[in-house]
N, C-alpha and C positions, 0 to 999 in steps of 0.2 A: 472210413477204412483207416487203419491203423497202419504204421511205417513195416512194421514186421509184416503184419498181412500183405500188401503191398509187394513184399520181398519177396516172398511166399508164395503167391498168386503169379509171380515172375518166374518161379523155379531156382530163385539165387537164396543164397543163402545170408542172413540178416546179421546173427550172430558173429559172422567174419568182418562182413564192413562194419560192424560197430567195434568189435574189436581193433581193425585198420585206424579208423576216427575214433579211439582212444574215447571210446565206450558216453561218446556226446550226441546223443540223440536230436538234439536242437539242432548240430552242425550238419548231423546225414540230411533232415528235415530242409536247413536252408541252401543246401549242397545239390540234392535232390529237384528241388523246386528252380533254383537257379539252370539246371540242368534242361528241365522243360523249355528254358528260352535261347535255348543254344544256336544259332543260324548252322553249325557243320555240316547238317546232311542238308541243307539247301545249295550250299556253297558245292556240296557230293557231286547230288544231281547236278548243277550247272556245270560242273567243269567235265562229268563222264559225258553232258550232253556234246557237250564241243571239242570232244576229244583230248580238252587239256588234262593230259593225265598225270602230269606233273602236283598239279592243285588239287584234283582227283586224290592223289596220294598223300598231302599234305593234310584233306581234311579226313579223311578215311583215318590217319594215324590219329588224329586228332580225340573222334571217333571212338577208335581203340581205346583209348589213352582214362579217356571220362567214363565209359561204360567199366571200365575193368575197375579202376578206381571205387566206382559208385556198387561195384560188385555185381551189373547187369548181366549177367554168365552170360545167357544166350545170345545178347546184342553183341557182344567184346569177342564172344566164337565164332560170329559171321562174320564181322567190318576186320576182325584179325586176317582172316581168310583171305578177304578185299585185298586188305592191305598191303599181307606180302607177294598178292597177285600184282597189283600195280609195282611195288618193288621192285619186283624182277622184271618188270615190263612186260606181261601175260594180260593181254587186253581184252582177250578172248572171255566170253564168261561172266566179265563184270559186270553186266546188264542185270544178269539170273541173280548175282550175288548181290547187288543193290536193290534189288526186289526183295530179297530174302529178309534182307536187314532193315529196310523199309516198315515191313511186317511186324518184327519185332520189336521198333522204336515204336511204332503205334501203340504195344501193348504198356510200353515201359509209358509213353506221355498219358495213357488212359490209366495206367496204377496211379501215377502222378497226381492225374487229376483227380482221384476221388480219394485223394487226402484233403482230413480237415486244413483249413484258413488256419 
């Protein structure tokens, strides 16, 4: 699978973030992949599990921050959600919404993975 298929197969749009990263395919390539080793949403889950929602919220923006970057629409419109939930301190909910988003890194680490080495 190809980086644009990838994008594509995501729902995001490819053309943007290569335009963002100043049209370097190599760098979305090792941007992307680096991406798949990211500890955030382990660090998510541990701290919604224990109620630290303080850390919760640090890696949630975190989160935000790489999906929007990398142009991952869908993932960056749930963990955005997350986000300004823990913000405001709305603690209610975030279980659904760390599910939600859960779903969608899956698909984003499985496009990941079936790019060529």
């Amino acid at each position: 699978m190809e980086l644009r298929e990838m994008y594509e197969g995501l729902g995001s749009d490819y053309d943007e973030v290569l335009e963002r990263l100043m049209n370097n395919e190599g760098l979305i390539t090792r941007l992307v992949k680096k991406y798949a080793e990211d500890q955030n949403f382990d660090k998510l889950k541990a701290a919604l599990a224990k109620k630290d929602y303080e850390e919760a919220f640090t890696a949630a923006h975190t989160i935000k921050g790489l999906a929007a970057n990398l142009g991952f629409t869908s993932l960056y419109e749930c963990v955005s959600t997350l986000t300004e939930k823990l913000r405001g301190g709305e603690y209610e909910g975030t279980g659904e919404l760390l599910s939600e988003a859960l779903k969608r890194q899956e698909a984003v680490i499985s496009g990941i993975g079936q790019l060529p080495e």
